[in-house]
C-alpha positions in Angstrom: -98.1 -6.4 -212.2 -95.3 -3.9 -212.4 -93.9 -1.8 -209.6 -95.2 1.6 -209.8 -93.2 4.6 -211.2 -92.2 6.7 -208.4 -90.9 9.2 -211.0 -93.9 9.9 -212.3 -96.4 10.1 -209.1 -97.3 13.4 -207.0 -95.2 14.3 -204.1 -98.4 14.0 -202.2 -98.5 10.0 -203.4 -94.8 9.5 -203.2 -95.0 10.7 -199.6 -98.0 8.4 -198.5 -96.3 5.5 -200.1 -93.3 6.4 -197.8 -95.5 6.6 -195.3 -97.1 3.1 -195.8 -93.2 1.7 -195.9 -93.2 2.8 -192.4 -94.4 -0.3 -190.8 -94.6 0.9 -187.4 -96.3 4.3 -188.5 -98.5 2.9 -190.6 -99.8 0.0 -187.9 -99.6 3.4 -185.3 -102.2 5.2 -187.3 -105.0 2.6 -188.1 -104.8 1.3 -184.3 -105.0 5.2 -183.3 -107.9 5.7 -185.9 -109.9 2.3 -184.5 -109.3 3.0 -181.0 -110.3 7.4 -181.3 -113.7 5.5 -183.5 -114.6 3.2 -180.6 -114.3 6.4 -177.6 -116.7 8.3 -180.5 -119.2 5.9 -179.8 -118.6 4.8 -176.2 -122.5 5.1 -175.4 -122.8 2.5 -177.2 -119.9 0.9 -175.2 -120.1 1.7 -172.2 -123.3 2.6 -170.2 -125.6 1.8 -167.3 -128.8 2.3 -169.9 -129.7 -0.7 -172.0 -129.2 0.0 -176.0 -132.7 -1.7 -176.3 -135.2 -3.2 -174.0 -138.9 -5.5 -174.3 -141.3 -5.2 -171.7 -144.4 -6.5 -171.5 -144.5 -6.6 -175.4 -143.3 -3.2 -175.7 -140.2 -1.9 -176.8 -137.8 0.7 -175.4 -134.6 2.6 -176.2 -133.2 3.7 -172.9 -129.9 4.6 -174.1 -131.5 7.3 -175.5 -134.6 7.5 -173.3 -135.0 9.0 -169.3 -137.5 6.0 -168.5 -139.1 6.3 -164.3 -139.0 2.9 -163.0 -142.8 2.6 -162.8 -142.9 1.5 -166.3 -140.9 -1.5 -164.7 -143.2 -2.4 -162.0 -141.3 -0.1 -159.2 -142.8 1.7 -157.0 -141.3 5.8 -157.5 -141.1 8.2 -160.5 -137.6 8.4 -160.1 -135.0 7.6 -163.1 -135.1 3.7 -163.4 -131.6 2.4 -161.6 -130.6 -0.2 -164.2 -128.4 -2.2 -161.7 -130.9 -2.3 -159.2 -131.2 -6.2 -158.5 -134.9 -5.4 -158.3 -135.2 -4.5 -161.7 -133.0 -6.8 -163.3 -135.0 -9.6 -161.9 -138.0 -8.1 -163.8 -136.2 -8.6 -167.5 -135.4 -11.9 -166.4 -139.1 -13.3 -166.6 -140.7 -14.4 -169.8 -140.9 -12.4 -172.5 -139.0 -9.3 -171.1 -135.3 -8.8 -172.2 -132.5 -6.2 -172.5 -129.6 -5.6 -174.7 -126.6 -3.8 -172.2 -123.5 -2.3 -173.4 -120.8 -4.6 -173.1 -119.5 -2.7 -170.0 -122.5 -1.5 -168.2 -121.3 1.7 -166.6 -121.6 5.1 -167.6 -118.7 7.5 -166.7 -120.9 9.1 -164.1 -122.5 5.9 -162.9 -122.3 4.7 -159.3 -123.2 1.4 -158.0 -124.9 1.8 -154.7 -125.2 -2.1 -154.7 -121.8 -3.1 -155.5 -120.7 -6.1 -153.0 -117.5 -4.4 -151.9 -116.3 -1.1 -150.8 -114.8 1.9 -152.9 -112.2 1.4 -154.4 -112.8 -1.8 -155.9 -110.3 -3.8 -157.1 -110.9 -5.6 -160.9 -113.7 -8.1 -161.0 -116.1 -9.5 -162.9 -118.2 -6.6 -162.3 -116.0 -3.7 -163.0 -113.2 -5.0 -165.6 -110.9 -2.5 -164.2 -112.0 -1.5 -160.6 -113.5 1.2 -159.2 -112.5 5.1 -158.1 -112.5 6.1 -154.8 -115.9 7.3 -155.3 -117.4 4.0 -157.0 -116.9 5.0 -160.6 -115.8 2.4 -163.2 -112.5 3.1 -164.2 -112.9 1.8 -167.6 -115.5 3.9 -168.1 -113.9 6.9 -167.4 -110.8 6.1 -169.2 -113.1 5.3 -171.9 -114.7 9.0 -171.9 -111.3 10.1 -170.6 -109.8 9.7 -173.6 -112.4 10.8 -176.0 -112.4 14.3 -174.5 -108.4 14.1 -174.6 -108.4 13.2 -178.2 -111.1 15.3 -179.1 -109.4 18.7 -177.0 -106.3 17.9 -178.8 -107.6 18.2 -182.1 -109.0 21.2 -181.6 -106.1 22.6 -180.1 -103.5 21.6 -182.6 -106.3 23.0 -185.3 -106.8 26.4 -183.5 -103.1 26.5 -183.3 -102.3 25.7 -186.6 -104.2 27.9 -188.0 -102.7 31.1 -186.0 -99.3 29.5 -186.4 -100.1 29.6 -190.2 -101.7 33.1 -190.5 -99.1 34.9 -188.6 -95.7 32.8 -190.1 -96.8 33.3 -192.6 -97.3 37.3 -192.6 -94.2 37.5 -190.7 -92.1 35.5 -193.6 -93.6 37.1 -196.6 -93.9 40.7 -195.7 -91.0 40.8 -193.4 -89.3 44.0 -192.7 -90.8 46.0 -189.9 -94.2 43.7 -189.8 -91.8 41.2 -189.3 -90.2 43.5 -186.7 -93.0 43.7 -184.7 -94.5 40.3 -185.0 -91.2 39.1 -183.7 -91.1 41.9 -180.8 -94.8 40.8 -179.5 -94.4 37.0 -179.8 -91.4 37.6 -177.4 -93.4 39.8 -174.8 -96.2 37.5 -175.3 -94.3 34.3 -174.6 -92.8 35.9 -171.8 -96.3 35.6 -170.0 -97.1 33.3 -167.2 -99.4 30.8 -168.8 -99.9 28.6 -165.3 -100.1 31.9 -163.5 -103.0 33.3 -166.0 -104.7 29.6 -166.0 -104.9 30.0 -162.4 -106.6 33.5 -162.0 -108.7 32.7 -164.7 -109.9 29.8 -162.8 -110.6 31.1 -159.9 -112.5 34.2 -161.8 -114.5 32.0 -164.4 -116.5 28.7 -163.5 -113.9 25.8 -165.4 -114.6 24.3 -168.7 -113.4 22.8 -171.6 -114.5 25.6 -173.7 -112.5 28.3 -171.3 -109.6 25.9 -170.7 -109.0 25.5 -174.6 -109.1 29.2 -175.3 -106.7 29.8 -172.7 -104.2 27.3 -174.0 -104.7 28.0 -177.8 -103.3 32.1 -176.4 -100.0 30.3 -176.2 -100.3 27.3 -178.4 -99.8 29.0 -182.0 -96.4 30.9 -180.9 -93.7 27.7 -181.5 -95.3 27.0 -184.7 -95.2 30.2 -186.3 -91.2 29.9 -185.9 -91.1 26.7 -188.3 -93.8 28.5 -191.2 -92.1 32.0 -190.4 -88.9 30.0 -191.7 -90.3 28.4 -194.4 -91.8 31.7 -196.1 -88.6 33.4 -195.6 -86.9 30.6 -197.7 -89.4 30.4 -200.5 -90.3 33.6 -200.7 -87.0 34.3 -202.7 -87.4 31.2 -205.2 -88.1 31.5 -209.0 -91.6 30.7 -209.0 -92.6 33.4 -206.6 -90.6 35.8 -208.4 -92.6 34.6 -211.2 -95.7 35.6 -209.8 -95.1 38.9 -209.3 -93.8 39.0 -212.3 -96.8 38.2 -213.7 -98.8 40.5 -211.5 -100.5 38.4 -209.0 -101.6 40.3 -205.7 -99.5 39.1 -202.7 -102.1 37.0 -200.9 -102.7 35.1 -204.4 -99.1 34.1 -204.2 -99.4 33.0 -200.4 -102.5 31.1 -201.1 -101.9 29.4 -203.9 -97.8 29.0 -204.1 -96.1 29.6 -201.1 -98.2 28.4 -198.7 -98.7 25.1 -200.1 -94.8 24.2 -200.3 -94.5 25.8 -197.1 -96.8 23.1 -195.1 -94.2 19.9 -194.4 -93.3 21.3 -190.7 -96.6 21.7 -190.2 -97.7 18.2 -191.3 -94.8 17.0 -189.8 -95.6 18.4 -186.1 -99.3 17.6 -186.0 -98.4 14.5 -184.1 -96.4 16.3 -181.7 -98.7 18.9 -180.9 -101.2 16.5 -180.6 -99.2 14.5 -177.8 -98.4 18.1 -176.2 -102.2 19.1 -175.9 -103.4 15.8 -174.2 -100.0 16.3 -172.0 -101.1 19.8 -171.0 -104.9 18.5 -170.4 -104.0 16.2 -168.4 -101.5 18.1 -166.6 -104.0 20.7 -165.5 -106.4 18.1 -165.0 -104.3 16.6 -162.6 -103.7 20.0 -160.8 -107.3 20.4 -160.4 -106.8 23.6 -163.3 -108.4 21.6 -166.1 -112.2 20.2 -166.8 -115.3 20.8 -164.4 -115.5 18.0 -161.6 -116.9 15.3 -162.6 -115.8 15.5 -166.0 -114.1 12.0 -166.7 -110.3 12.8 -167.3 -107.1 11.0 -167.5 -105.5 13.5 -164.9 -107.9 13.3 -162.7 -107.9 9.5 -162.2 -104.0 10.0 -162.1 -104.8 12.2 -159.1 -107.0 9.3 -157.5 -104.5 7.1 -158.1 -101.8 9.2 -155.9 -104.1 10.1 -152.8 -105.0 6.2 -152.8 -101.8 4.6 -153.4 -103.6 1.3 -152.5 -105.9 1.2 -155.0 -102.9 0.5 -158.2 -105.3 -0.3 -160.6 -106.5 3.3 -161.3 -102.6 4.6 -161.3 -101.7 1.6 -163.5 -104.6 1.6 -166.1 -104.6 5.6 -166.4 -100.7 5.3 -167.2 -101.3 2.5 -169.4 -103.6 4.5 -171.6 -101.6 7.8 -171.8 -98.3 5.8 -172.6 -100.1 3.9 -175.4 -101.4 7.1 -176.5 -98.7 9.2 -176.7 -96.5 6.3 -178.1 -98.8 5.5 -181.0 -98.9 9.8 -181.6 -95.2 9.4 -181.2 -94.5 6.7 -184.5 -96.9 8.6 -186.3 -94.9 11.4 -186.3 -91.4 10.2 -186.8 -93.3 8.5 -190.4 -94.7 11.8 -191.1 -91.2 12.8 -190.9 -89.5 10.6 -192.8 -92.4 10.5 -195.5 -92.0 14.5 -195.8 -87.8 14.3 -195.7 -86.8 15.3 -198.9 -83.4 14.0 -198.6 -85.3 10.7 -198.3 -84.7 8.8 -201.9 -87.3 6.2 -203.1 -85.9 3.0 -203.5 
């Protein structure tokens, strides 16, 4: 089979072919993509309910189901406790059964009958150890890292978006709605952010919600630069002078020319923003400025891990996970780079 002709592919297919050339790029996103798919379903991997469960010649889904331990032969109405030694012994007679997760703790979980005290080191039990409070790490930096993934993804896309709509005004109007643009982004970014984050906390009960509106206020600002840039340059070329020419309105020609070969910084810093957002997450999650409490979050087993400087494992695990993280975010970026260069030649 021949080689294909480079020549005569899209820009879009050249550039993903440069991309796949990038070994360690390439390897970076599909280990990113399987590992963001697993936290999506970490029910399913790690909880204290059983996926599925016989008793008695009945079945039951208590991953999904509040079941009171009566149904089990207890005595109380009360949630059933699925590591309580007393009900585990019932699923071990004849007949009865249940399928567990293959870690079985939930985020939240906390074993009142675990053999040994808080913090835990790894076992058999807990994989990874404990939090001060009993928690299974791997749990929570299970959970952890869904929310951190999932917050950054909506941040980078909230701040894309602004970045886009108001680089893009700024760079194809210019003059003095450039002028003022510029003028507001500097009083704006001349705001406190960590001063605002903490008066709003103390005013509003914390949340992911309020924390992500917060930070996308700031977010947009260094990304409107790089489109701002871009529509300055392009705005003067042939084929937009074409356009007008032709007499298409000005937000037909952002839409559908300018915009479009204005996009390769913004591709090309998705990565990045995406490593800044779980950075700032877990920054403020560390300063106790972030999620609710309780919330499972890589900056707050950080903090655990530096009031209990005996207890390694959580320090070591949770810095294990963001370094992975933010590397694999890091080589997908520099091949984003490279795959969008166009000084870059195809060989």
């Amino acid at each position: 089979m021949s080689a294909p002709n480079l020549a005569q592919m899209s820009p879009a297919r050249r550039a993903w072919l440069r991309f796949r050339r990038h070994r360690l790029g390439f390897v970076s996103l599909l280990v990113f993509t399987v590992l963001f798919v697993l936290s999506l379903g970490a029910e399913l991997l790690s909880n204290d309910r059983p996926l599925l469960a016989r008793y008695e010649g009945r079945w039951y889904f208590p991953v999904v189901q509040t079941l009171p331990e009566t149904v089990f032969g207890g005595d109380f109405e009360t949630p059933t406790d699925w590591l309580d030694p007393f009900i585990e012994q019932q699923f071990h007679k004849d007949g009865n059964w249940a399928l567990h997760a293959p870690n079985r703790y939930h985020h939240a979980t906390l074993d009142y009958f675990a053999p040994t005290p808080n913090p835990a080191p790894p076992s058999a039990r807990n994989w990874l150890g404990t939090d001060d409070r009993g928690r299974d790490v791997l749990a929570r930096l299970l959970y952890g890292f869904r929310i951190s993934i999932l917050f950054a993804l909506a941040l980078t896309a909230i701040g894309v978006v602004l970045g886009v709509i108001t680089g893009a005004i700024q760079g194809f109007f210019v003059g003095k709605t450039d002028l003022v643009f510029q003028r507001f982004i500097e009083i704006w970014s001349a705001m406190p952010e960590l001063y605002l984050l903490i008066i709003f906390s103390a005013v509003f009960e914390p949340s992911v919600a309020l924390l992500l509106v917060l930070l996308s206020l700031f977010g947009w600002m260094g990304l409107s630069d790089y489109v701002r840039a871009e529509f300055l340059r392009n705005r003067q070329l042939d084929y937009v002078k074409s356009a007008r020419a032709l007499g298409l309105s000005n937000w037909t020609i952002i839409w559908r020319h300018v915009l479009p070969n204005s996009m390769t910084p913004v591709v090309t810093f998705l990565p990045f923003r995406m490593s800044g957002a779980i950075l700032a997450l877990t920054s403020l999650d560390f300063l106790g400025l972030g999620v609710p409490p309780g919330t499972p979050s890589l900056g707050e087993l950080l903090a655990q891990g530096k009031n209990n400087i005996d207890a390694w494992w959580i320090s070591l695990s949770t810095f294990a996970v963001l370094v992975v993280t933010l590397l694999l975010l890091t080589f997908m970026g520099d091949a984003l780079r490279d795959a969008l260069d166009p000084r870059k030649t195809d060989t």
